[in-house]
C-alpha positions in Angstrom: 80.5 132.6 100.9 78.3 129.7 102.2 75.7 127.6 99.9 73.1 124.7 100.3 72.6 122.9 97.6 69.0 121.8 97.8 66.4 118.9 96.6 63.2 120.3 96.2 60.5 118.7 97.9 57.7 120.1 97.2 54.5 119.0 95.3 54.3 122.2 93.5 58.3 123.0 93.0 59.3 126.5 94.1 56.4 128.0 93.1 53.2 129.4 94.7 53.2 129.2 98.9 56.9 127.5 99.0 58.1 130.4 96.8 56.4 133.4 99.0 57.5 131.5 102.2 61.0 131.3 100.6 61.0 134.8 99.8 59.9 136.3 103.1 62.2 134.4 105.1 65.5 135.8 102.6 64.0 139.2 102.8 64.3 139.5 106.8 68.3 138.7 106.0 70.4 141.4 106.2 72.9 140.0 102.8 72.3 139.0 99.0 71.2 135.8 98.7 71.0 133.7 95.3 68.8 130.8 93.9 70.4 129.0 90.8 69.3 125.6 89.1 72.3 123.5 90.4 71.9 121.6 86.5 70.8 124.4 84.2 71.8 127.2 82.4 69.7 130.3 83.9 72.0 132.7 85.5 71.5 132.7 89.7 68.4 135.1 90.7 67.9 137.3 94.0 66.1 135.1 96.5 64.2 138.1 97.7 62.8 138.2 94.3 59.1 136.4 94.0 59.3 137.1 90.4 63.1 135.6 90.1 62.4 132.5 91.7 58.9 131.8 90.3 61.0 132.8 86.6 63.4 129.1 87.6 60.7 126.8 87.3 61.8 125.0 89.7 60.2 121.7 89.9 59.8 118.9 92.6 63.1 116.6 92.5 65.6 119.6 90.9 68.5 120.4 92.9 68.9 124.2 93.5 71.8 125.9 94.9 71.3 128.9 97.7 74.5 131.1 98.6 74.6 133.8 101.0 77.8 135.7 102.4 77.6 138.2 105.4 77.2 137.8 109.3 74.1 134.9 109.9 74.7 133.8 106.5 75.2 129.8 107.6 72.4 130.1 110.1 69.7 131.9 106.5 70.8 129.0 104.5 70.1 126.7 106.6 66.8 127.6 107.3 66.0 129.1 103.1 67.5 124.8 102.5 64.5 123.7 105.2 62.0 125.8 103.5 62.8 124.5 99.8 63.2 120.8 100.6 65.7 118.1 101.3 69.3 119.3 101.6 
């Protein structure tokens, strides 16, 4: 199973347009992929979930952690870690 543990960088956290591009880009990926808080206590969500991620509240500066498993997987986190912020 691979995972990104990720800074976000955005303004606005992982909400609003970084959430929807997050989302569309996991949802063209064949596997589960999961979003936790890398410092909280919410259980991971499905990262093809708008309603999952935006339900985080993740804000600019929180470290998040992405994990996918399947064929492509490094190549979906890599790109889901650009799209949230600073790996």
């Amino acid at each position: 199973m691979g995972e990104r543990k990720v800074t976000v960088a955005a303004e606005v956290g992982l909400h609003a347009r970084p959430a929807a591009t997050f989302v569309q880009r996991a949802m063209k990926a064949p596997m589960d992929i999961t979003v936790a808080k890398a410092y909280g206590s919410k259980p991971p969500v499905n990262a093809k979930s708008i309603l999952g991620i935006l339900a985080l509240d993740v804000r600019q500066g929180e470290t998040v952690v992405i994990r996918a498993e399947g064929e492509g997987a490094e190549e979906v986190l890599d790109e889901l870690a650009e799209i949230a912020g600073t790996p």
